[in-house]
Residue frames as qw, qx, qy, qz and C-alpha x, y, z in Angstrom:
[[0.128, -0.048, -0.578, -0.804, -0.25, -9.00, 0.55],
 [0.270, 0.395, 0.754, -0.449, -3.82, -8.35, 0.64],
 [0.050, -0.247, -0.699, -0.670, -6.37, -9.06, -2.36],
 [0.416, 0.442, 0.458, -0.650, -9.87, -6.79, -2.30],
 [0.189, 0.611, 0.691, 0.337, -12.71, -8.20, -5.09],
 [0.163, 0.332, 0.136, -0.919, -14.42, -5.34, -6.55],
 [0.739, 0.485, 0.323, -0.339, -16.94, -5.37, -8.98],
 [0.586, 0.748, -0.297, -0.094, -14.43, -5.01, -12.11],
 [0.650, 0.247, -0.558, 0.453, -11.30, -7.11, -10.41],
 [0.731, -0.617, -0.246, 0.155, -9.27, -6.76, -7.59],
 [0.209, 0.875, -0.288, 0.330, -6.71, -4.90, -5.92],
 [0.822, -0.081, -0.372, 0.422, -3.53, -5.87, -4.36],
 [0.142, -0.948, 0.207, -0.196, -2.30, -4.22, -1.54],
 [0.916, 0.178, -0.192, 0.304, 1.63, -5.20, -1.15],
 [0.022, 0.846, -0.195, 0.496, 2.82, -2.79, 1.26],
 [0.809, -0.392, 0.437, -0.041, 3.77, -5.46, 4.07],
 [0.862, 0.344, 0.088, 0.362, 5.48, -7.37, 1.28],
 [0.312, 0.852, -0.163, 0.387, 7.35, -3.90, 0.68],
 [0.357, -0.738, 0.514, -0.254, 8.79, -3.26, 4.29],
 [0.922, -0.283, 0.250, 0.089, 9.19, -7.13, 4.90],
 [0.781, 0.563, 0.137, 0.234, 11.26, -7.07, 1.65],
 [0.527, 0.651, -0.175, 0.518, 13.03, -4.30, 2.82],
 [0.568, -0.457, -0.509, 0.458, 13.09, -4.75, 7.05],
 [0.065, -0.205, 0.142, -0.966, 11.52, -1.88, 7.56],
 [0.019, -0.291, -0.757, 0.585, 8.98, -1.46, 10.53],
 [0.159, -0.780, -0.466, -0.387, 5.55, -0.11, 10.47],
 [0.355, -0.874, -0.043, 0.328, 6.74, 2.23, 13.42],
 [0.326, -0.373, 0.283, 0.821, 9.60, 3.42, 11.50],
 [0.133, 0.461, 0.602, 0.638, 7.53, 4.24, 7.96],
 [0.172, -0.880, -0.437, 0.068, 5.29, 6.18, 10.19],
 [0.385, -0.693, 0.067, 0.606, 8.31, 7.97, 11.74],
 [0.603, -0.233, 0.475, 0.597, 9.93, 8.39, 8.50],
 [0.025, 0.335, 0.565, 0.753, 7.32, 9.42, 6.24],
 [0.332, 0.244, 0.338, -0.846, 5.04, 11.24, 9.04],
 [0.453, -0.123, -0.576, -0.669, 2.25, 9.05, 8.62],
 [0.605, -0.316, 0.400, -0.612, -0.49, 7.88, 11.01],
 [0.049, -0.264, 0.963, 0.034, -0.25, 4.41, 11.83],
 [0.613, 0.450, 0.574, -0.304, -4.12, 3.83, 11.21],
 [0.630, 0.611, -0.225, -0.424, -3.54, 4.87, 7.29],
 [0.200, -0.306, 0.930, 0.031, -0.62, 2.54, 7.50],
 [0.403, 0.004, 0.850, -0.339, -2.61, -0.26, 8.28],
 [0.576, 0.519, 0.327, -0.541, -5.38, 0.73, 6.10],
 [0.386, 0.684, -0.487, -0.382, -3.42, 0.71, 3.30],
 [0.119, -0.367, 0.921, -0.051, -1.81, -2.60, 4.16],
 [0.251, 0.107, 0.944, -0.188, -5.03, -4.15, 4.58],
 [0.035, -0.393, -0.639, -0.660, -7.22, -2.73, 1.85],
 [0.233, -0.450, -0.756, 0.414, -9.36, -1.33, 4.66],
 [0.062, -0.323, 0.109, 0.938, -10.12, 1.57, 2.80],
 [0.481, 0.754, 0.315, -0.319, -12.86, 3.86, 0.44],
 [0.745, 0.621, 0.042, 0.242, -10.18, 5.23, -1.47],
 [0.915, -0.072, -0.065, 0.392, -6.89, 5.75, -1.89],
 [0.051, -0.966, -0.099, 0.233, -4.70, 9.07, -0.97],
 [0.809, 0.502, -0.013, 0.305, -2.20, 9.57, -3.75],
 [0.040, 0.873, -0.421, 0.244, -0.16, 12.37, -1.65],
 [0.813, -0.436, 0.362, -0.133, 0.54, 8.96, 1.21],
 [0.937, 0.190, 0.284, 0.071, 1.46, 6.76, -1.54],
 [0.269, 0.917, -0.202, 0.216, 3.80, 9.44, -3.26],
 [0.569, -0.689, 0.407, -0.186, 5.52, 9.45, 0.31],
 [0.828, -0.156, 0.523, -0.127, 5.72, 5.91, 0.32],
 [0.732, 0.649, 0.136, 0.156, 6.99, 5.62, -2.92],
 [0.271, 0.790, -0.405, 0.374, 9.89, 8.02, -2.41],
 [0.495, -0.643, 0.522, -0.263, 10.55, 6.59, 0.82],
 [0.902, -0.021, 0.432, -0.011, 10.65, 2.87, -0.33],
 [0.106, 0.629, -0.554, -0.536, 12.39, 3.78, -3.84],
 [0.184, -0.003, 0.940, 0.286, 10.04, 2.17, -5.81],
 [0.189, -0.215, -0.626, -0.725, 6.88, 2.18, -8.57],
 [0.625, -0.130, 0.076, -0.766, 3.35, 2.80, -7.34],
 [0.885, 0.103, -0.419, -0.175, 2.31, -0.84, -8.97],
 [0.244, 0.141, -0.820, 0.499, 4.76, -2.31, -5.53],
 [0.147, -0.050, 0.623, -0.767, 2.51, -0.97, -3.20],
 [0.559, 0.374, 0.545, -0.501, -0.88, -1.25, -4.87],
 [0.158, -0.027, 0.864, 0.477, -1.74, -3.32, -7.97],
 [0.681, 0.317, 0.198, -0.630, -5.34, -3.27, -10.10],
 [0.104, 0.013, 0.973, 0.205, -5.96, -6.78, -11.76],
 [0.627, 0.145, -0.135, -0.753, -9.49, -6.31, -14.12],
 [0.794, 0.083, 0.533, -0.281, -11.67, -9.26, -14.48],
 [0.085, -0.134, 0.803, 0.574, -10.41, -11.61, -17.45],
 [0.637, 0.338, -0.060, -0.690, -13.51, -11.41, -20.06]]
């Protein structure tokens, strides 16, 4: 799991959680969902501008499971 501050909160990225969760490889998701193993990563590690909803889709159907697994938004409490 990896938390990015933003100005308004933070996002969680929980895509490592996901595969660990479900012993699945970062070389097999690639293989499986024909993705490059740099978005991977990016994704994993918040390393990113923004986010590509067609990847996550993928990743979603491949994992068989809710957007809000892979990537969370948590606003600032007021």
């Amino acid at each position: 799991m990896y938390k990015l501050k933003i100005e308004n909160g933070y996002y969680i990225f929980k895509l490592d959680d996901m595969l660990k969760q479900k012993n699945i490889s970062i070389n097999q998701l690639m293989k499986d969902t024909n993705t490059d193993f740099k978005v991977i990563k990016r994704i994993m590690t918040g390393n990113l501008v923004k986010l590509d909803i067609f990847v996550l889709a993928r990743f979603c159907d491949y994992l068989n499971c809710p957007l809000n697994d892979l990537v969370q938004y948590l606003p600032n409490k007021k």
